[in-house]
C-alpha positions as CSV (number, residue, x, y, z in Angstrom):
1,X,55.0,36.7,4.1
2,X,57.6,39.2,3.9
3,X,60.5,39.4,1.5
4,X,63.2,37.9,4.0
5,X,60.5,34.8,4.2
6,X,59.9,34.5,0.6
7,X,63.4,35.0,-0.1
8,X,64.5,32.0,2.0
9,X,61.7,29.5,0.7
10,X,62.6,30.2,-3.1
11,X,66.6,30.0,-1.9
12,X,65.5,26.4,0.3
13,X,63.6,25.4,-3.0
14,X,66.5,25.4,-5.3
15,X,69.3,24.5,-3.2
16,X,67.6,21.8,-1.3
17,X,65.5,20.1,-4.2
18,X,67.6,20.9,-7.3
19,X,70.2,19.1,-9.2
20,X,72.5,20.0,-11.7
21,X,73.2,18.4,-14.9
22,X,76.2,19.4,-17.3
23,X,73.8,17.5,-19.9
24,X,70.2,18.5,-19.1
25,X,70.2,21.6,-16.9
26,X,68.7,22.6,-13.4
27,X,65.6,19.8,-12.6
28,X,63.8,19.5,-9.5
29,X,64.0,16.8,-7.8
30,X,60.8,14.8,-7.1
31,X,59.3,14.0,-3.8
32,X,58.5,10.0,-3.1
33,X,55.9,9.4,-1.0
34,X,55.8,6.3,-0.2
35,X,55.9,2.8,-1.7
36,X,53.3,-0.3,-3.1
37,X,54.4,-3.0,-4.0
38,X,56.3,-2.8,-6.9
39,X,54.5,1.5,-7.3
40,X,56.0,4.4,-6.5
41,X,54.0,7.1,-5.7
42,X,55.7,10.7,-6.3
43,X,54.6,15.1,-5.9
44,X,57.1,16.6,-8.4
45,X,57.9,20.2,-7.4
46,X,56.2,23.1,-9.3
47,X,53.7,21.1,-11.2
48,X,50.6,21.9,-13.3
49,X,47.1,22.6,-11.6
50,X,44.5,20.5,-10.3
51,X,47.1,19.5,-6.9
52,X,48.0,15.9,-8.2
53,X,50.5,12.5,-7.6
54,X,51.9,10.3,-9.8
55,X,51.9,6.9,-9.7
56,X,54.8,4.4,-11.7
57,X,55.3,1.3,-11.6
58,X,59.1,-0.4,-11.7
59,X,58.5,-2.1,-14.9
60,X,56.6,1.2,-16.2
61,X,53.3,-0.9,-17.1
62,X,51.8,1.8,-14.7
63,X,52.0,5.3,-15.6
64,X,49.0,7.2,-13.3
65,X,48.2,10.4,-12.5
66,X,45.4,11.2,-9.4
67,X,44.1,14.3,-7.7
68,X,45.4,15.2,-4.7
69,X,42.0,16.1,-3.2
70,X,40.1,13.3,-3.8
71,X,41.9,10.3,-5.8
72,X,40.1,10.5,-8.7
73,X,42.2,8.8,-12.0
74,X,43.2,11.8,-14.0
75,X,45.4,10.4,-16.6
76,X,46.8,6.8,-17.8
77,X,45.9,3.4,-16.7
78,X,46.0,1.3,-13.6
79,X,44.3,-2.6,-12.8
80,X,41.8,-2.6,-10.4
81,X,43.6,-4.3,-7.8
82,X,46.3,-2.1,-7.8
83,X,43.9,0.9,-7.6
84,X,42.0,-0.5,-4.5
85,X,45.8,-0.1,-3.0
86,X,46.1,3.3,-4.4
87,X,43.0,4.4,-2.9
88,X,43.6,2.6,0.6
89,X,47.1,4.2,0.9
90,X,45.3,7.7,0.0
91,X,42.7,7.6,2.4
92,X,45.0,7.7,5.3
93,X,44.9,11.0,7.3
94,X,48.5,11.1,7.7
95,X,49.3,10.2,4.2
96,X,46.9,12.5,3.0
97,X,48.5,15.7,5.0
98,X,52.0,14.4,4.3
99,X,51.1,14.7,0.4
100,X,49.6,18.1,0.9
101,X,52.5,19.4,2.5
102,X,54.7,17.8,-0.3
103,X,52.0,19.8,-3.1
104,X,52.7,23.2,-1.1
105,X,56.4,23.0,-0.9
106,X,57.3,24.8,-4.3
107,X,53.9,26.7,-4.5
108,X,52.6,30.1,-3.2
109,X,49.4,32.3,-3.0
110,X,46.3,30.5,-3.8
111,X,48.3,28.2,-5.6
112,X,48.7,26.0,-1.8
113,X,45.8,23.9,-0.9
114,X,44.6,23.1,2.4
């Protein structure tokens, strides 16, 4: 990637997915997903290693984190039921790539995954 590229990803990144706040600052905006029920599930530009999603609930009884790679519960808790519709909305191709894509937005280098 040259410096032209690079140059117009960083200036895409904080014009297109930043906000401004008098109170709190520059934040990035996070990315939805999609929908379950009463769960939204959300890739929040420039996060932390292992390539993850969050999962809240409306109510905030759910607070979830899972890897992107495989689904696995990394953090907080979630009812079976609700994690059988995690799971089923992971394990479709299309969601899966559209949440990859999401992950590699705000990343570079080895940082990306595949």
């Amino acid at each position: 990637m040259d410096s032209e590229d690079l140059l117009l990803k960083q200036m895409d990144k904080y014009i297109n997915r930043t906000l401004v706040n008098e109170e709190f600052g520059v934040y990035f905006i996070k990315e939805l997903v999609g929908k379950i029920r009463n769960m939204k599930i959300e890739i929040y530009p420039n996060d932390h290693n292992p390539p993850h999603f969050h999962v809240k609930s409306n109510d905030l009884s759910i607070d979830a984190t899972f890897r992107l790679d495989d689904c696995t519960l990394l953090k907080g808790q979630i009812d079976s039921n609700d994690l059988k519709r995690i799971k089923a909305f992971f394990n479709d191709n299309n969601t899966q790539q559209l949440m990859k894509e999401m992950w590699n937005k705000s990343k570079f280098g080895n940082q990306k995954i595949n």
